[in-house]
ROSE-4610 file (N, C-alpha, C; in Angstrom, 1 decimal, always signed):
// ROSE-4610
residu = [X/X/X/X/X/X/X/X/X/X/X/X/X/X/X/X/X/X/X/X/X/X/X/X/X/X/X/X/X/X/X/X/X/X/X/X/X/X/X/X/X/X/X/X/X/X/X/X/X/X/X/X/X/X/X/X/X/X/X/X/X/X/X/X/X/X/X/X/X/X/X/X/X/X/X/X/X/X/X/X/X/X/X/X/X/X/X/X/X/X/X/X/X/X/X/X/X/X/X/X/X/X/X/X/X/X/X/X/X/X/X/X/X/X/X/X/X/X/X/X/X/X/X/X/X/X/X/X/X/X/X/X/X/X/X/X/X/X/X/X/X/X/X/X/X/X/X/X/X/X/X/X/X/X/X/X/X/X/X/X/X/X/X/X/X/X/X/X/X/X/X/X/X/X/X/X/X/X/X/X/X/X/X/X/X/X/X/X/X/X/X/X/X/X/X/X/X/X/X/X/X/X/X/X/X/X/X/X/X/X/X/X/X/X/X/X/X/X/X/X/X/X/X/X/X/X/X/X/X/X/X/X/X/X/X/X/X/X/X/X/X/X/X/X/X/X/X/X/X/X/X/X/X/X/X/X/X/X/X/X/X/X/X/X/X/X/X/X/X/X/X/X/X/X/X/X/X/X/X/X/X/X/X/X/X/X/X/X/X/X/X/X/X/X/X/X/X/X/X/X/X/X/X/X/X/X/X/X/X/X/X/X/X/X/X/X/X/X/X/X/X/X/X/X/X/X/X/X/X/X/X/X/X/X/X/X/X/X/X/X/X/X/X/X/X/X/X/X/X/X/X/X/X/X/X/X/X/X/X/X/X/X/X/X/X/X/X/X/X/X/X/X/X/X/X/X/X/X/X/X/X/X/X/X/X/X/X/X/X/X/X/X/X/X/X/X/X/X/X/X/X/X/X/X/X/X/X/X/X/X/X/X/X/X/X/X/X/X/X/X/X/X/X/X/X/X/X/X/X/X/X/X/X/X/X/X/X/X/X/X/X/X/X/X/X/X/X/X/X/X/X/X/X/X/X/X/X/X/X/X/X/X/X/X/X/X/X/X/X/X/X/X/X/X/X/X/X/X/X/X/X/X/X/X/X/X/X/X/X/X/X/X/X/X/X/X/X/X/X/X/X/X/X/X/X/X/X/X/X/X/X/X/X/X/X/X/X/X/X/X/X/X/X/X/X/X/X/X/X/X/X/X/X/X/X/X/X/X/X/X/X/X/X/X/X/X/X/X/X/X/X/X/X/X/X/X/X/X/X/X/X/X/X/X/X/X/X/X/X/X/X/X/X/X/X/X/X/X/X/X/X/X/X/X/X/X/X/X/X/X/X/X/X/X/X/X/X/X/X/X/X/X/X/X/X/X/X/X/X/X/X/X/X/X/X/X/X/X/X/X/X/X/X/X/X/X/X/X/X/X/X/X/X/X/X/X/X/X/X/X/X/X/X/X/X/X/X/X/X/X/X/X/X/X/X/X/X/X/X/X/X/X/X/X/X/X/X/X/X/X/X/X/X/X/X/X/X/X/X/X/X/X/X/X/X/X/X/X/X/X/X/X/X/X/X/X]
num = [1/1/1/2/2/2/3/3/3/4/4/4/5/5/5/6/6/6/7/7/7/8/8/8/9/9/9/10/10/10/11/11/11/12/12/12/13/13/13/14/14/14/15/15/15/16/16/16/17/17/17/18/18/18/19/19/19/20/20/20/21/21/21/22/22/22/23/23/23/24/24/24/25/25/25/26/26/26/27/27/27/28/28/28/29/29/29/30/30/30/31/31/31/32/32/32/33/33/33/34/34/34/35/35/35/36/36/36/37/37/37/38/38/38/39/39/39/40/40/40/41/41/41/42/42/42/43/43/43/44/44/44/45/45/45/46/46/46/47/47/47/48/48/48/49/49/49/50/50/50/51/51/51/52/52/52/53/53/53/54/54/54/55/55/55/56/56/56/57/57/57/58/58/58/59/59/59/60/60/60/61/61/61/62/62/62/63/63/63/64/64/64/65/65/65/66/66/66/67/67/67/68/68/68/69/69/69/70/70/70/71/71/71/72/72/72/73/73/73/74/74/74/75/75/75/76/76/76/77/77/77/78/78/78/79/79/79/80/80/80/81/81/81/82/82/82/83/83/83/84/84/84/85/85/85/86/86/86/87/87/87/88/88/88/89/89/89/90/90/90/91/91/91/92/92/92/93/93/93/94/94/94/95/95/95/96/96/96/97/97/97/98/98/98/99/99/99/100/100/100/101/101/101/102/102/102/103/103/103/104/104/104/105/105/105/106/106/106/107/107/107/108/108/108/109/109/109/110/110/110/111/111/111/112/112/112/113/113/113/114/114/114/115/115/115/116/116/116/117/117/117/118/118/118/119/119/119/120/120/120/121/121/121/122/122/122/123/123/123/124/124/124/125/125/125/126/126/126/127/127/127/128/128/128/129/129/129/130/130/130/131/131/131/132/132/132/133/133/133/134/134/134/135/135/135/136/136/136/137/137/137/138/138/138/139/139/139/140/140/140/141/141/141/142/142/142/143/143/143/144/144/144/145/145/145/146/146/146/147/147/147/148/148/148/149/149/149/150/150/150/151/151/151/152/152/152/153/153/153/154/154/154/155/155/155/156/156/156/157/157/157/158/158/158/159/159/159/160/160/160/161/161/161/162/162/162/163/163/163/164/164/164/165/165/165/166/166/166/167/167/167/168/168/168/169/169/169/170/170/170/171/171/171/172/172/172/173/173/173/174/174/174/175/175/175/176/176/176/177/177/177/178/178/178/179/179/179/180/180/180/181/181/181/182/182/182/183/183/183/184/184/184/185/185/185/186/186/186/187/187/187/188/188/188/189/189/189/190/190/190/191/191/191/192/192/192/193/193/193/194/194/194/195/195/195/196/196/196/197/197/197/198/198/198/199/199/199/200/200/200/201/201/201/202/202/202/203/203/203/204/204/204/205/205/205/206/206/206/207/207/207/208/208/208/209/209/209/210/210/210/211/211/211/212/212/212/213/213/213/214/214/214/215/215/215/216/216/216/217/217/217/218/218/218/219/219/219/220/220/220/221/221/221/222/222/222/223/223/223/224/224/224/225/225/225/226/226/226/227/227/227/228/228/228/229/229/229/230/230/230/231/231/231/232/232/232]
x = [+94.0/+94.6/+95.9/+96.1/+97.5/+98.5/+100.0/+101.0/+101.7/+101.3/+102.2/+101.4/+101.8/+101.8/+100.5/+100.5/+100.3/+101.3/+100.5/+101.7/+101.3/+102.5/+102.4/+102.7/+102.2/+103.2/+103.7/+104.6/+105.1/+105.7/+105.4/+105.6/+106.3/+107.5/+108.9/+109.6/+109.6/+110.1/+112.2/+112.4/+114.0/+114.9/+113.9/+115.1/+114.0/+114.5/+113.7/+113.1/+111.6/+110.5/+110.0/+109.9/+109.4/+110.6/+111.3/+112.4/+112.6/+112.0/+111.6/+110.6/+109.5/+108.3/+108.5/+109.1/+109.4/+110.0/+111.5/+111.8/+111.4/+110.4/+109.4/+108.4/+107.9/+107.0/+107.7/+108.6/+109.8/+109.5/+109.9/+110.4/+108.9/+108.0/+106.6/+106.1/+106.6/+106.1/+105.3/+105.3/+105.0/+105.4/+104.9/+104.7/+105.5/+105.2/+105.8/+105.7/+107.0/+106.8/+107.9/+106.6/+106.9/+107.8/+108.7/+109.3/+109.4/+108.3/+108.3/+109.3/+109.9/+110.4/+110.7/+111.1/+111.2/+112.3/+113.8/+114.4/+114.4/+114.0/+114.5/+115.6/+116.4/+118.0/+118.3/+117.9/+118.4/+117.3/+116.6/+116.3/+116.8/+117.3/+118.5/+118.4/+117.1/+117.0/+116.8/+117.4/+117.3/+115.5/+115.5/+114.4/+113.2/+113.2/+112.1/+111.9/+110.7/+110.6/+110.7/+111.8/+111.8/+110.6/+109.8/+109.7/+109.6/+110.0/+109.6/+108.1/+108.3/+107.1/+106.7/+106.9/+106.3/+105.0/+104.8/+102.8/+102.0/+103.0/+102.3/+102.0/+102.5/+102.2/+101.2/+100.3/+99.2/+99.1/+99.7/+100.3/+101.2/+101.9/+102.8/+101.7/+100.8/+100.1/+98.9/+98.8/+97.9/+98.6/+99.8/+100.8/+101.2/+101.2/+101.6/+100.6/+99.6/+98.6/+98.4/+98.5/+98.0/+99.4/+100.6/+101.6/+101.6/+101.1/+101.3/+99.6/+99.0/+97.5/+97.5/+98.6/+98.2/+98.2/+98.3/+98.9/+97.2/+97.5/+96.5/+96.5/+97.7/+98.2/+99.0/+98.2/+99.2/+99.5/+100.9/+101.2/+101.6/+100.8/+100.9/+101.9/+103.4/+104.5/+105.0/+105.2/+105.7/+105.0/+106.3/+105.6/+107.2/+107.0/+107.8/+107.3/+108.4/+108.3/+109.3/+108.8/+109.5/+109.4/+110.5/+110.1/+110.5/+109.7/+110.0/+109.0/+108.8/+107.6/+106.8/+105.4/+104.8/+105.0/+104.8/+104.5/+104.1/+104.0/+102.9/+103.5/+104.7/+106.0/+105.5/+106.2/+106.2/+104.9/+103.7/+102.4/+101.7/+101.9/+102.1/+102.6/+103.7/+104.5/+104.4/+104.2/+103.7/+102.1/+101.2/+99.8/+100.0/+100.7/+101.2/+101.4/+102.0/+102.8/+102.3/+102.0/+101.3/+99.9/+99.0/+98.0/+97.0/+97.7/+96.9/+97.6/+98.6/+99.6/+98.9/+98.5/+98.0/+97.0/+96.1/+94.6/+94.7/+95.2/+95.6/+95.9/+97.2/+97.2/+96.1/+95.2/+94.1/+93.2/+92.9/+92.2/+92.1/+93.5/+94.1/+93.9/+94.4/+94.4/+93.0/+92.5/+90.8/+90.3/+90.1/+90.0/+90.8/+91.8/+93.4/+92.7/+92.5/+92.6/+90.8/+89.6/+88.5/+88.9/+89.3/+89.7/+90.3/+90.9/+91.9/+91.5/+90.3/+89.7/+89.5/+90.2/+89.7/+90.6/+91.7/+92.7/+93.0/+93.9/+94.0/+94.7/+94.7/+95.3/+95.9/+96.8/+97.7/+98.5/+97.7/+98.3/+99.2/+100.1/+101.7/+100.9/+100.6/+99.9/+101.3/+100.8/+101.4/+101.0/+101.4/+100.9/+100.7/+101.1/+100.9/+99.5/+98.7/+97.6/+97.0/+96.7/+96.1/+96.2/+97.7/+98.1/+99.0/+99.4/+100.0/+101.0/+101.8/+102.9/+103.6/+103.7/+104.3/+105.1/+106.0/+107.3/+106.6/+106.0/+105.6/+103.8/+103.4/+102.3/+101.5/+102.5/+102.3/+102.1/+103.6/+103.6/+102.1/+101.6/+100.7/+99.6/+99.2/+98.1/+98.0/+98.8/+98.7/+98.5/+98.7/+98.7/+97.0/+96.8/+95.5/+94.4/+94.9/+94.0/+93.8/+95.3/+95.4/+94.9/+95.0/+93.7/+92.5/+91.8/+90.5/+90.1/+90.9/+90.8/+90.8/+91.5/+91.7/+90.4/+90.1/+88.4/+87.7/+87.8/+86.2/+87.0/+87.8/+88.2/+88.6/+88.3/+87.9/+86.2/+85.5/+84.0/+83.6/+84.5/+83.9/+84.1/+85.8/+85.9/+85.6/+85.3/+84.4/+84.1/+82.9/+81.7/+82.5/+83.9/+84.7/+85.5/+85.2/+86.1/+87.6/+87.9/+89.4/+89.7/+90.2/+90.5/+91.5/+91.4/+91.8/+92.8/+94.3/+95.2/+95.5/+95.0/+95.8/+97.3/+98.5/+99.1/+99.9/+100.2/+100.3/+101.4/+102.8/+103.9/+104.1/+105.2/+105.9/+107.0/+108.0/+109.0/+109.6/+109.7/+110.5/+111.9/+112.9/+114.5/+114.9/+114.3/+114.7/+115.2/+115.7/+116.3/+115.5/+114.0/+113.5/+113.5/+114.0/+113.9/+115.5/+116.1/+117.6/+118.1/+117.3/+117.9/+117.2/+116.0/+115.4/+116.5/+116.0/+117.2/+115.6/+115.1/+113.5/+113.4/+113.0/+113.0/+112.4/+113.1/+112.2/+112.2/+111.2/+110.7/+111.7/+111.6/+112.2/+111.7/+111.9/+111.0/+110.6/+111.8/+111.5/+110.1/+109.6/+109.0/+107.7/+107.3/+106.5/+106.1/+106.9/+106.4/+105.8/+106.5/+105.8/+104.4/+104.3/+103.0/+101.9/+102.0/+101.5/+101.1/+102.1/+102.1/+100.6/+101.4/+100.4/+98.9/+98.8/+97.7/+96.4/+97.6/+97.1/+96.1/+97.1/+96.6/+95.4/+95.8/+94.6/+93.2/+93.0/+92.2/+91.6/+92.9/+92.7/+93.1/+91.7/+92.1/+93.0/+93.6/+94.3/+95.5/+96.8/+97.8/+98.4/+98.4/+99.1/+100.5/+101.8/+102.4/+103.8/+103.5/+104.5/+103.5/+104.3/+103.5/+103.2/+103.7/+103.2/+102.1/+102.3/+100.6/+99.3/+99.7/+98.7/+98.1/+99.2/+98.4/+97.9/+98.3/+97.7/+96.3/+96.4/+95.1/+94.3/+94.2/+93.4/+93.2/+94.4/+93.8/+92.9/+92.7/+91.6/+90.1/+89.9/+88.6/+88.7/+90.2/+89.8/+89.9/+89.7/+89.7/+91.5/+91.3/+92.5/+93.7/+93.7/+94.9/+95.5/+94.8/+95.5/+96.6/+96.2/+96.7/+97.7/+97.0/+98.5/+98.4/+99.4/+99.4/+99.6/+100.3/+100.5/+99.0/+98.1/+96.5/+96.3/+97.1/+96.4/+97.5/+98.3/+99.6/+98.5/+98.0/+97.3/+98.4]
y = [+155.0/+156.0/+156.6/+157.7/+158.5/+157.7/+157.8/+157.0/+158.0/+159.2/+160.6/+161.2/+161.5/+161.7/+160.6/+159.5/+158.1/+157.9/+157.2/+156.3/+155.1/+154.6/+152.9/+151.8/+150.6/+150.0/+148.6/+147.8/+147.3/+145.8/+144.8/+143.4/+142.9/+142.4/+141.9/+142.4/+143.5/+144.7/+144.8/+144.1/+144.0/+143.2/+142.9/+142.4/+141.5/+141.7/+141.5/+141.8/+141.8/+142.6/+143.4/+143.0/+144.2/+145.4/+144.8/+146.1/+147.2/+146.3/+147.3/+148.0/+147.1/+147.8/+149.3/+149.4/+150.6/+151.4/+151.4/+152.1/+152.6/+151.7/+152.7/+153.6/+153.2/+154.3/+155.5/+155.3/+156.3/+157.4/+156.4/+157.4/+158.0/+157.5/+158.2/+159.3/+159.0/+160.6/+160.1/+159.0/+158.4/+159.4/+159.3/+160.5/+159.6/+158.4/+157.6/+155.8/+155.3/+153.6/+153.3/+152.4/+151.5/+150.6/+150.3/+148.8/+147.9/+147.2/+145.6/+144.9/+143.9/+143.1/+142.1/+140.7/+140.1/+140.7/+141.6/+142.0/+143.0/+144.5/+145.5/+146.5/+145.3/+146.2/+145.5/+144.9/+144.4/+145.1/+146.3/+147.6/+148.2/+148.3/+149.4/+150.3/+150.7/+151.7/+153.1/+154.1/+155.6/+156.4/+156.7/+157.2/+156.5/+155.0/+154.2/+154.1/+154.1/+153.7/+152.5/+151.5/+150.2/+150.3/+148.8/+148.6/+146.7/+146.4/+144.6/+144.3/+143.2/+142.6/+141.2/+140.4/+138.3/+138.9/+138.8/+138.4/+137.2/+136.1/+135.1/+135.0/+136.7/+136.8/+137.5/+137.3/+138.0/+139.1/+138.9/+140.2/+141.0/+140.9/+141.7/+142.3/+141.6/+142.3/+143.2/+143.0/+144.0/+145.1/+145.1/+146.4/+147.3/+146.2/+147.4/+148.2/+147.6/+148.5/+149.7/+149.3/+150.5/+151.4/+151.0/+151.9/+152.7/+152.1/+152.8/+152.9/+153.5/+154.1/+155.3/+155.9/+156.5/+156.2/+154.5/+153.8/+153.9/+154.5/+154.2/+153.5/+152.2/+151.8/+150.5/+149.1/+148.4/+147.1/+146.4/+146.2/+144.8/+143.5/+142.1/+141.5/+141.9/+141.0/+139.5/+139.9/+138.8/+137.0/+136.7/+135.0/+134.0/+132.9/+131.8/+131.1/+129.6/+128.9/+128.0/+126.5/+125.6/+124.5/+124.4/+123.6/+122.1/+121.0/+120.0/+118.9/+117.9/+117.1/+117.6/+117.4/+118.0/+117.1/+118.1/+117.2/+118.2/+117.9/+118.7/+119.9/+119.7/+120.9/+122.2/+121.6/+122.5/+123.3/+122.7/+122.8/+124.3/+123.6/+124.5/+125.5/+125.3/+126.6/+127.4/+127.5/+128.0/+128.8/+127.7/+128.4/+129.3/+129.3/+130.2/+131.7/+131.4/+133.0/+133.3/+132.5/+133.0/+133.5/+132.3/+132.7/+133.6/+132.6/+133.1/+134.5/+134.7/+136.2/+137.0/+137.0/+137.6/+137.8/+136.8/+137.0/+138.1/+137.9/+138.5/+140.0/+140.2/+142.0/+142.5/+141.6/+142.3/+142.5/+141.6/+142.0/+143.1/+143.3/+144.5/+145.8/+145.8/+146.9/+147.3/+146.5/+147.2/+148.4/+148.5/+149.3/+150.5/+150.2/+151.5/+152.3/+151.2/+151.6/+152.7/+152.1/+153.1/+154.3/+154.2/+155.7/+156.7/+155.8/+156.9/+157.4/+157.2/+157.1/+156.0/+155.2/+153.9/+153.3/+154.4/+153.9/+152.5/+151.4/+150.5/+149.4/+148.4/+146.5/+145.9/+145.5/+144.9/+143.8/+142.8/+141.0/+140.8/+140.3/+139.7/+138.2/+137.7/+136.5/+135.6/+135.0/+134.1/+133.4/+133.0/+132.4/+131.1/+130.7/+129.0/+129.3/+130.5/+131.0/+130.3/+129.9/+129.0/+127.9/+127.3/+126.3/+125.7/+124.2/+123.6/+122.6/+122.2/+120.7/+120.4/+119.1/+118.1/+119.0/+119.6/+120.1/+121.3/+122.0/+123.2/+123.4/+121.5/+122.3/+122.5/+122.3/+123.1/+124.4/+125.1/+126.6/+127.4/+126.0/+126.6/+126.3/+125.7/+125.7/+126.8/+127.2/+128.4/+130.1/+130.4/+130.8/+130.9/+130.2/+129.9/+130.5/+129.3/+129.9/+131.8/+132.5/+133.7/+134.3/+134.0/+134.2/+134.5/+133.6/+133.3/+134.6/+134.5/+135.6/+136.7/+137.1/+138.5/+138.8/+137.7/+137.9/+138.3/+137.8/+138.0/+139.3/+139.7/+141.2/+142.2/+142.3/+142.9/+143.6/+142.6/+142.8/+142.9/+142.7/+143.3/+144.6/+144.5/+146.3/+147.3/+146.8/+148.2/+148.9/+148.3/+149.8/+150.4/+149.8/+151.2/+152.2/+151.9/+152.4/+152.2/+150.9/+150.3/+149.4/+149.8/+149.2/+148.2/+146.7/+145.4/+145.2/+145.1/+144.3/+143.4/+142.0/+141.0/+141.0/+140.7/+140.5/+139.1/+138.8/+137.5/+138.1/+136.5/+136.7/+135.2/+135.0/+133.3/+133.8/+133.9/+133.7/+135.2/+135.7/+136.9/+136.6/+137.5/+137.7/+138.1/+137.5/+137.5/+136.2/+136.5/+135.1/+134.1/+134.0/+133.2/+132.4/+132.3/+131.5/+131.7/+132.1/+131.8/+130.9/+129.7/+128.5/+128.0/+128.9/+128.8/+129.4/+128.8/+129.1/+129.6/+129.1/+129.7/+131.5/+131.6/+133.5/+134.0/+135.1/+136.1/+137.1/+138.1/+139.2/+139.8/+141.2/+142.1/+142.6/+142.2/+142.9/+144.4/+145.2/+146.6/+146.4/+145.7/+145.6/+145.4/+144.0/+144.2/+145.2/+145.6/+147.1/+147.6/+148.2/+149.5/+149.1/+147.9/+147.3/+147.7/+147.6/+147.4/+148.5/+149.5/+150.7/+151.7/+151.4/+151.8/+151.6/+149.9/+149.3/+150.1/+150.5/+151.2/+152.4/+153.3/+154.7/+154.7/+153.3/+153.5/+152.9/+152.2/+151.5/+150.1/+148.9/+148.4/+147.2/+145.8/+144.9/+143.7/+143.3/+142.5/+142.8/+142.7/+142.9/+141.4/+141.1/+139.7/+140.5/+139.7/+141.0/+140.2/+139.0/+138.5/+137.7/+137.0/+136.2/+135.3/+133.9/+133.1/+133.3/+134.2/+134.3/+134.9/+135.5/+135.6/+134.6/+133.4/+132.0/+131.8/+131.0/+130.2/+130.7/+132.1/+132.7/+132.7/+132.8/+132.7/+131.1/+130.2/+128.3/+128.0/+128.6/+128.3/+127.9/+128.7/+128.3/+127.2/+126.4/+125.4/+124.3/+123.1/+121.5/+121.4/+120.5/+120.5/+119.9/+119.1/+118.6/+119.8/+120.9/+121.9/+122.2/+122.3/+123.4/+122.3/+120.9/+119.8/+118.6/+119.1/+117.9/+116.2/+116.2/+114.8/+114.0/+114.9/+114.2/+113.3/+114.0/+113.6/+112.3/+112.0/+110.7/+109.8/+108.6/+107.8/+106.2]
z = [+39.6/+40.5/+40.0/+40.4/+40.2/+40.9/+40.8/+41.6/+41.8/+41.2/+41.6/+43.2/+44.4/+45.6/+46.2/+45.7/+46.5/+47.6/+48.8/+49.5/+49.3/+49.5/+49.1/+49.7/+49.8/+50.7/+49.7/+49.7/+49.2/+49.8/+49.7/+50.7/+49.9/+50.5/+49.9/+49.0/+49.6/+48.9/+48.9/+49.1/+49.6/+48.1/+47.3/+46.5/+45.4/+43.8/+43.0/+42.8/+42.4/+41.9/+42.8/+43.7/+45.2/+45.1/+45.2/+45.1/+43.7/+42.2/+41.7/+41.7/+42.2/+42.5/+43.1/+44.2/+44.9/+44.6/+43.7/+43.3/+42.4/+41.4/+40.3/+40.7/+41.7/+42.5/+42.6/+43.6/+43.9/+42.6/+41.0/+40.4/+39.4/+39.5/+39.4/+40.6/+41.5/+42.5/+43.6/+43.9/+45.2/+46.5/+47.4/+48.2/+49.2/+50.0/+50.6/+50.1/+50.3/+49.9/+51.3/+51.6/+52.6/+52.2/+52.7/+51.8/+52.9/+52.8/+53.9/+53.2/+54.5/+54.6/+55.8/+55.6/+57.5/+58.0/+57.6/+57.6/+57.2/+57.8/+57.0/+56.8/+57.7/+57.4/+55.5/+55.4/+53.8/+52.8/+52.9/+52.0/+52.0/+50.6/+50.5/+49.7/+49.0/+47.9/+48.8/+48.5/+49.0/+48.8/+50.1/+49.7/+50.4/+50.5/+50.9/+52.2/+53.0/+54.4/+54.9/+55.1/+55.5/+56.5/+56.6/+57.7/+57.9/+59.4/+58.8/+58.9/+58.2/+58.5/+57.9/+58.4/+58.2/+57.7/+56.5/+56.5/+56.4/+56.7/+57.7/+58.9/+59.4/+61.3/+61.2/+61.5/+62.0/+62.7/+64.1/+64.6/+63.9/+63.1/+62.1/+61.1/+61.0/+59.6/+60.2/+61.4/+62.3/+62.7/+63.3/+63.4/+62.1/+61.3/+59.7/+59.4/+59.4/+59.2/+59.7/+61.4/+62.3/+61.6/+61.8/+61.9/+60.4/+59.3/+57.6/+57.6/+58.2/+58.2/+57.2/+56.4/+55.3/+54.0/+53.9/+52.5/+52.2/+50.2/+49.7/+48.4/+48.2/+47.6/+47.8/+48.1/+48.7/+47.5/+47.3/+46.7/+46.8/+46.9/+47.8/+46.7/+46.7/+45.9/+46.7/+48.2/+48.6/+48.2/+47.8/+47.6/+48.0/+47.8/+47.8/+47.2/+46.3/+45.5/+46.1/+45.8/+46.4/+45.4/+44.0/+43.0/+43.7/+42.7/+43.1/+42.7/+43.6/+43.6/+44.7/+44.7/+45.1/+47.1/+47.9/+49.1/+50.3/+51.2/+51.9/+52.8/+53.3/+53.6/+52.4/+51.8/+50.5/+50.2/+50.0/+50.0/+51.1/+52.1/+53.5/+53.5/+53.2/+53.2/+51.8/+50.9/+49.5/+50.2/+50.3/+50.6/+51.4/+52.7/+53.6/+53.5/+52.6/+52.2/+50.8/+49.5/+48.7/+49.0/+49.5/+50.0/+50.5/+52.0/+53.0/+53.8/+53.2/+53.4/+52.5/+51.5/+50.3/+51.2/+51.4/+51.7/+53.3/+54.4/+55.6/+55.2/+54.8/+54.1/+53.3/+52.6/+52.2/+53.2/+54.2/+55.1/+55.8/+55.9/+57.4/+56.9/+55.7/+55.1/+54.0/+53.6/+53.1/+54.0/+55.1/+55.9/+56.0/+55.9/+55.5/+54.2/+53.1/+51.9/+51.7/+52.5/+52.2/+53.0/+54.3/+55.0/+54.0/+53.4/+52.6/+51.0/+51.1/+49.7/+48.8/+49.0/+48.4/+47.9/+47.0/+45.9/+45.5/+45.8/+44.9/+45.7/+45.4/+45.9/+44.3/+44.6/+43.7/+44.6/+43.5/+43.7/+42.7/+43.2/+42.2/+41.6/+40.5/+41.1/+39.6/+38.7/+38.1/+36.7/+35.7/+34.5/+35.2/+36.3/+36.6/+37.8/+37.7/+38.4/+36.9/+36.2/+35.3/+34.8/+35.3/+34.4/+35.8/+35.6/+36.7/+35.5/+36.4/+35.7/+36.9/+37.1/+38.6/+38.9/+38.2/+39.4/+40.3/+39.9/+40.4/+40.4/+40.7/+41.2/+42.8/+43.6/+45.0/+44.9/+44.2/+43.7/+43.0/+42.2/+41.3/+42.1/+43.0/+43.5/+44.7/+45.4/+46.0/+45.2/+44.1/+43.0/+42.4/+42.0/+41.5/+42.6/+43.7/+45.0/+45.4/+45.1/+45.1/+44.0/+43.0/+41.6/+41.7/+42.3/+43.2/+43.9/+45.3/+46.0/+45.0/+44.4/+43.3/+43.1/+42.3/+41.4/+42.7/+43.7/+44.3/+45.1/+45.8/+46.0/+45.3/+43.7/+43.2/+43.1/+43.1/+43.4/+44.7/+45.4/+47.0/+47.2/+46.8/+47.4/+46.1/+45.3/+44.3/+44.8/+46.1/+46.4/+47.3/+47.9/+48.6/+47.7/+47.1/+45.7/+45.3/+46.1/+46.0/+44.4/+43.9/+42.6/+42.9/+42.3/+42.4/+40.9/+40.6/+39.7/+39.9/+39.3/+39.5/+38.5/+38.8/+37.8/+37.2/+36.5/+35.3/+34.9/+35.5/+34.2/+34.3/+33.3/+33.0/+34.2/+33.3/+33.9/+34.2/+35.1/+35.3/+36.1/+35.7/+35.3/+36.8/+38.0/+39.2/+40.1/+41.1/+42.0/+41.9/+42.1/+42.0/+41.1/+40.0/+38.4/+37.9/+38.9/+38.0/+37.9/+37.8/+37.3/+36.1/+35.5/+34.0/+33.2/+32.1/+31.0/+29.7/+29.9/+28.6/+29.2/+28.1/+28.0/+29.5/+29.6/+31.2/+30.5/+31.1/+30.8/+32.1/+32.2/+32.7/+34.1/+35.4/+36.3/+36.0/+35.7/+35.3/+34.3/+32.9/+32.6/+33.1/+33.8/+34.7/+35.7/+35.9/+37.1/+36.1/+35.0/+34.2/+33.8/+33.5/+33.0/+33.8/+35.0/+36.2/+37.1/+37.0/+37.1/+35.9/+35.1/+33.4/+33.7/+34.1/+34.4/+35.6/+36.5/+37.4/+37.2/+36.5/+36.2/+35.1/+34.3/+33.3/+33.6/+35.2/+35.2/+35.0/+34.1/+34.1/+35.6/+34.8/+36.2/+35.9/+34.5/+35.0/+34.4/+34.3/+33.8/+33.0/+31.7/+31.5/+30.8/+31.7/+30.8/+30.1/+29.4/+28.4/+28.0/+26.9/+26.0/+26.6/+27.3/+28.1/+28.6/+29.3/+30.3/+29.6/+28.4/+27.4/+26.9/+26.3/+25.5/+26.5/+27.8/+28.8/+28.8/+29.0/+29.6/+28.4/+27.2/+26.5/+26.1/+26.6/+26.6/+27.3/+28.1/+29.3/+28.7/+27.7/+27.3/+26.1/+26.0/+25.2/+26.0/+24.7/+25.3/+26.4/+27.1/+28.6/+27.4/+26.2/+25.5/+25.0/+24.8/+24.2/+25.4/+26.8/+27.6/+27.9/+28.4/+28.5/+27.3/+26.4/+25.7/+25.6/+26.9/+27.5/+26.9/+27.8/+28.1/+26.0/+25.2/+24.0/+23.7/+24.5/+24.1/+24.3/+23.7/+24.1/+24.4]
């Protein structure tokens, strides 16, 4: 799809990668970008239509819809991460909003997106959407699960003619990971990827080195991907 006089909508849009999300749109020719948030007094980019929205509320994700009925472009960034040892809080609340928020906004809006011709769904998803390690694998199993969903809403909404991105990074240079010290890629970079990805048609975006090895370990033996397994 074009991104020049698209509208868009944009979930967790207030700060980090949602927030460049929208202002890249902006500066591709977006016609309108919604910028969700559970607070939308904290969007601040010029230009964007706040509006709030929990998309773990259900009711919230039923009003967005009806109220942004001309998005032909919706953009599932919101997530949370709760590093640590794994335990069922954390778990809950991760599946919650990675998830089953992921999965909910696709629901509401498939319907938005064929009225309006069909245009496009874009999932934020993750290099650990393949790959898990104790501290983060609550994170990563919500992730994965959102993986999942991707593949098969990709092949569902084809015949509306809604086109499905999942996208794949390691570590990106936002709040979320500012306590990694190992290399981040650039949210600005990611967007453009993703963006690019869009207009050219493609369905997945891997867009640093990380999430390229991982995704291409997948088809070997499990010691490659965790070498622990080969310590005897």
């Amino acid at each position: 799809m074009k991104i020049s006089g698209s509208v868009a909508l944009v979930t967790g849009a207030n700060r980090g990668l949602g927030a460049t999300f929208a202002q890249a749109l902006l500066d591709r020719g977006a016609r309108t970008v919604y910028a969700a948030a559970r607070n939308p007094a904290t969007v601040t980019g010029a230009g964007l239509t706040p509006i709030e929205l929990d998309i773990t509320d259900p009711a919230a994700v039923a009003a967005a819809a009806e109220r942004c009925a001309d998005v032909d472009l919706l953009i599932n960034n919101a997530g949370i991460a709760r590093p640590g040892p794994a335990d069922l809080d954390s778990a809950h609340a991760e599946m919650e909003t990675n998830y089953f928020g992921t999965l909910s906004m696709s629901r509401a809006f498939a319907p938005v997106l064929a009225r309006n011709g069909g245009g496009a769904l874009v999932n934020v998803l993750s290099a650990l959407s393949f790959f898990s390690v104790p501290q983060v694998s609550t994170y990563a199993a919500s992730k994965a699960a959102a993986w999942s969903l991707t593949n098969a809403l990709r092949v569902e909404l084809k015949e509306q003619g809604t086109h499905v991105v999942g996208v794949h990074a390691g570590y990106i240079d936002t709040d979320m990971a500012a306590g990694v010290t190992d290399p981040k890629i650039s949210p600005a970079e990611v967007v453009a990827q993703t963006l690019d990805a869009l207009e050219a048609g493609t369905y997945e975006v891997l867009a640093d080195t990380l999430s390229k090895e991982i995704r291409a370990g997948l088809s070997g033996d499990l010691e490659l991907l965790y070498p622990a397994l080969a310590t005897r």
